[in-house]
C-alpha positions in Angstrom: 0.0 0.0 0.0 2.9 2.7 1.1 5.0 1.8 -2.4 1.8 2.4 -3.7 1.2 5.5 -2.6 4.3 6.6 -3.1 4.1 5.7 -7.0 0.9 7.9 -7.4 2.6 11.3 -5.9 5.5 10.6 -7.8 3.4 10.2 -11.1 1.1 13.2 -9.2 4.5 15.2 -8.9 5.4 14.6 -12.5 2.4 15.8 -13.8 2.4 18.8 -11.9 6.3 19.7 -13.0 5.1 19.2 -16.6 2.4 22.0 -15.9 5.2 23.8 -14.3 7.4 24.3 -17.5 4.3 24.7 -19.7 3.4 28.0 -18.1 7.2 29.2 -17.9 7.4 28.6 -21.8 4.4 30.9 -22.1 6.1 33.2 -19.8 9.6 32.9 -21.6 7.8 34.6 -24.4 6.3 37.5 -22.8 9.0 37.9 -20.3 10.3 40.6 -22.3 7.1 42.7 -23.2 6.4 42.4 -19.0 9.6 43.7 -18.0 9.1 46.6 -20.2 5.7 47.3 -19.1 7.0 47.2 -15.3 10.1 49.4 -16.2 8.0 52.3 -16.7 6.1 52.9 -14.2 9.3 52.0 -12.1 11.6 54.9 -13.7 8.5 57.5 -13.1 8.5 56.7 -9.3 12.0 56.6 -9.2 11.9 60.3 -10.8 8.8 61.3 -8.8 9.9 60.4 -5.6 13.8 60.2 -5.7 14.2 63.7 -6.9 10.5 65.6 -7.7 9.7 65.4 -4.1 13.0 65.7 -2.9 12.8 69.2 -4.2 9.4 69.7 -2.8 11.1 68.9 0.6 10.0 65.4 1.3 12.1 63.7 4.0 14.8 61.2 2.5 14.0 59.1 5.1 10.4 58.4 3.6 11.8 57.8 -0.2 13.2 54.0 0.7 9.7 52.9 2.4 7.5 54.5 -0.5 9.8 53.2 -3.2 9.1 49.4 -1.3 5.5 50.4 -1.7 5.4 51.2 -5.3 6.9 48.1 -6.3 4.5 46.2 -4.1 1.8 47.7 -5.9 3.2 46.8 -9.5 3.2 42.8 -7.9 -1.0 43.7 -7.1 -1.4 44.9 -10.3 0.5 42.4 -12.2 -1.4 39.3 -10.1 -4.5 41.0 -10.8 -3.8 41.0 -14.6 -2.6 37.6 -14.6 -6.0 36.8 -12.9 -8.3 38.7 -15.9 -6.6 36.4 -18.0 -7.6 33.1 -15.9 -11.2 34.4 -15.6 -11.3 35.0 -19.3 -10.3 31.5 -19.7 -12.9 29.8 -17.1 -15.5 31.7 -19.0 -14.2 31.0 -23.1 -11.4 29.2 -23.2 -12.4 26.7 -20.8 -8.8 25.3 -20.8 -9.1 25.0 -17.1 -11.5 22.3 -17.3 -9.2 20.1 -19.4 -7.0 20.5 -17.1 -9.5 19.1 -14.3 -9.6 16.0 -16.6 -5.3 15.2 -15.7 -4.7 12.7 -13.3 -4.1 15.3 -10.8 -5.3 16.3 -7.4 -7.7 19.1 -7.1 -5.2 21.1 -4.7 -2.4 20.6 -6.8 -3.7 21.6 -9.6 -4.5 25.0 -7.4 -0.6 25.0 -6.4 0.3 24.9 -10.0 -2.2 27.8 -10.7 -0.3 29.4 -7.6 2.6 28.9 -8.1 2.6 29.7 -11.7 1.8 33.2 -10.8 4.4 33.2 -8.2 7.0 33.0 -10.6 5.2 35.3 -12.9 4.9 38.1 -10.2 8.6 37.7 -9.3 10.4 37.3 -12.7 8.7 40.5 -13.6 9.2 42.5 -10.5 12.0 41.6 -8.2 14.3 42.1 -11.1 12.7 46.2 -10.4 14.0 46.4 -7.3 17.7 46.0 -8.9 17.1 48.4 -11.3 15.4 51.0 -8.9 17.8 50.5 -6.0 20.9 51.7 -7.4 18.7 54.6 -9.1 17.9 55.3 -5.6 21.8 54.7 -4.5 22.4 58.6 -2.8 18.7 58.2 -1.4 18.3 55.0 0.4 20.1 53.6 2.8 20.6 50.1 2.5 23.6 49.6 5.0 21.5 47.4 7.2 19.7 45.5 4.9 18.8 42.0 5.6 19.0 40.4 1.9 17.8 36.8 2.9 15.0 38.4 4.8 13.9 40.6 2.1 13.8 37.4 -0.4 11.8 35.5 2.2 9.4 38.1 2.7 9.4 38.5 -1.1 8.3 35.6 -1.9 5.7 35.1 0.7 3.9 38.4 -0.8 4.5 37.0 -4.3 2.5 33.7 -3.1 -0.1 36.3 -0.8 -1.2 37.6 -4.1 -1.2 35.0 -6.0 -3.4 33.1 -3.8 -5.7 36.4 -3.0 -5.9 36.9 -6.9 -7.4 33.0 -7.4 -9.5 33.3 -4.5 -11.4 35.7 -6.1 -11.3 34.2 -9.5 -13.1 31.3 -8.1 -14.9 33.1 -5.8 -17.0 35.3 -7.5 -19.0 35.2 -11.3 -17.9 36.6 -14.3 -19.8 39.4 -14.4 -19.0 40.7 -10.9 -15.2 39.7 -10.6 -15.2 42.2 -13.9 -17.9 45.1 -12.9 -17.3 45.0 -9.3 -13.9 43.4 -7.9 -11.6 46.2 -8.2 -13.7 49.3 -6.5 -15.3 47.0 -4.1 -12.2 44.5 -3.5 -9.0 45.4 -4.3 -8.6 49.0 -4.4 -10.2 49.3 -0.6 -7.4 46.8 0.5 -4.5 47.8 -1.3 -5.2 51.8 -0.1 -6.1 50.6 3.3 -2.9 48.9 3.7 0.7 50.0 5.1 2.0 49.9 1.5 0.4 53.5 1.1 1.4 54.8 4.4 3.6 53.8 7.3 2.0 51.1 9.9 4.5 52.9 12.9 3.0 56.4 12.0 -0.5 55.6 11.1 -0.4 54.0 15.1 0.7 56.6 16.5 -1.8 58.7 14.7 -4.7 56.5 15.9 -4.1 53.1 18.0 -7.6 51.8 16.6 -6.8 52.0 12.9 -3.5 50.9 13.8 -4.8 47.7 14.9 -7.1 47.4 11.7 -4.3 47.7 9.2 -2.8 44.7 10.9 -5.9 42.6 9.9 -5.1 43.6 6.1 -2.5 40.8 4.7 -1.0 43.2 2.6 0.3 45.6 5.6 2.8 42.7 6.6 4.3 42.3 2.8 4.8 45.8 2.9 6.2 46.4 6.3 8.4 42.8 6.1 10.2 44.5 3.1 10.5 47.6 4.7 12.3 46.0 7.6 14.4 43.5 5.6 15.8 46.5 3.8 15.8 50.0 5.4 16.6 51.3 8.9 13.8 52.4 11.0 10.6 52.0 12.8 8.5 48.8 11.0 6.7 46.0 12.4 9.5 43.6 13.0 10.5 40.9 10.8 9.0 38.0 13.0 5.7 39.2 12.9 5.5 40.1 8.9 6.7 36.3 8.4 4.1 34.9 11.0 1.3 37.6 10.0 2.3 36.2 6.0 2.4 32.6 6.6 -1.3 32.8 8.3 -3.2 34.6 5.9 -1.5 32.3 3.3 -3.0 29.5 5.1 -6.3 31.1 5.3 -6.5 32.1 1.9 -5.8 28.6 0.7 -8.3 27.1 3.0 -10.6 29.3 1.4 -9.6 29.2 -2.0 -10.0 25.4 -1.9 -13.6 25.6 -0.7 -14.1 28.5 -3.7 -13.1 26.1 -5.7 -15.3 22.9 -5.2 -18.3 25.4 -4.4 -17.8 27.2 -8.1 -17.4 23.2 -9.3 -20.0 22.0 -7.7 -22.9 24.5 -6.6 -25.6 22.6 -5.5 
């Protein structure tokens, strides 16, 4: 019985590798057109808030923590655009339901999904951050900077959205994940977040909303990379790894019920 078992997750493991190097061939060949898309927006904060607001007198000390928050916001938007395209396909394409037909397991044929977009977020935007960094050079200061913290936390946030992104794909219909997701979803939790404003500051400004931003997942991706890289007051590393590693739990727990309720309703 155990050799077995042990023969179907290998064959299981297989099959979910294969899907692996199918989606980064499909990535391979829009890596390029990605990268450009994300270098634009990236040069235009650099400008805007390495030197535009520098002029305008904004502390240097806030430039390193609002930088981290821009390129966590080009990761939301790229996981959300990588998401349009899976609920196109659920709806048209259908190409998701032949892929319920493999000799896979429901759940890993979720952790493909996820982790598929993983790789997506961070081949297009943790190559940014070494482009915007030394941009940044005479504006950050990165003397303390914890670099296998900051890739930990990375990739935790990478997996936060990617898992946030499918939850709502299978969560909601067609119509409303298109009509109604991003005023009524995302855009209150990324701008209620710490990735807009400073978790240390916004507590001492009100303890209460202080306390709500720590029940917003997004607050410990930006705060962990904050603290992995720059010197000052953030929520410390610990917490931003626990606080990560729950809601990723959570939101996989729940995306696994989306997923048999949108498969079967009744």
């Amino acid at each position: 019985m155990e050799q077995s078992q042990l023969t179907h997750n290998f064959f299981y493991f297989r099959v979910f590798c294969a899907l692996i190097r199918r989606e980064i061939c499909v990535l391979k060949q829009d890596l390029r057109a990605r990268l450009i898309d994300g270098i634009a927006p990236v040069l235009s904060q650099v400008l805007v808030l390495g030197y535009l607001f520098d002029r305008m007198g904004m502390s240097q000390s806030l430039i390193g923590p609002a930088y981290a928050g821009t390129v966590l916001q080009l990761s939301f938007f790229v996981s959300y655009s990588m998401a349009q395209n899976l609920k196109f396909d659920l709806k048209h394409d259908r190409f998701f339901e032949y892929q319920l037909t493999l000799p896979l397991p429901k759940s890993l044929l979720l952790a493909t999904y996820a982790t598929t977009l993983l790789v997506n977020i961070t081949c297009i935007t943790l190559p940014l951050f070494g482009l915007g960094i030394p941009l940044l050079a005479n504006k950050i200061d990165l003397s303390s900077a914890n670099w296998f913290a900051f890739i930990g936390i990375f990739l935790l946030s990478a997996l936060l959205f990617s898992l946030l992104m499918l939850f709502f794909v299978f969560r909601y219909d067609f119509d409303w994940f298109w009509d109604n997701l991003w005023a009524r979803r995302l855009s209150p939790i990324f701008n209620l977040s710490a990735a807009v404003f400073l978790w240390h500051q916004t507590s001492l400004f009100s303890p209460t909303l202080g306390w709500l931003l720590l029940l917003n997942p997004i607050t410990y991706a930006a705060e962990g990379i904050r603290a992995a890289l720059l010197q000052g007051t953030f929520l410390p590393l610990w917490a931003c790894f626990a606080g990560l590693i729950f809601f990723n739990t959570l939101l996989w727990i729940a995306l696994m019920r989306s997923l048999t309720k949108s498969l079967d309703p009744v």
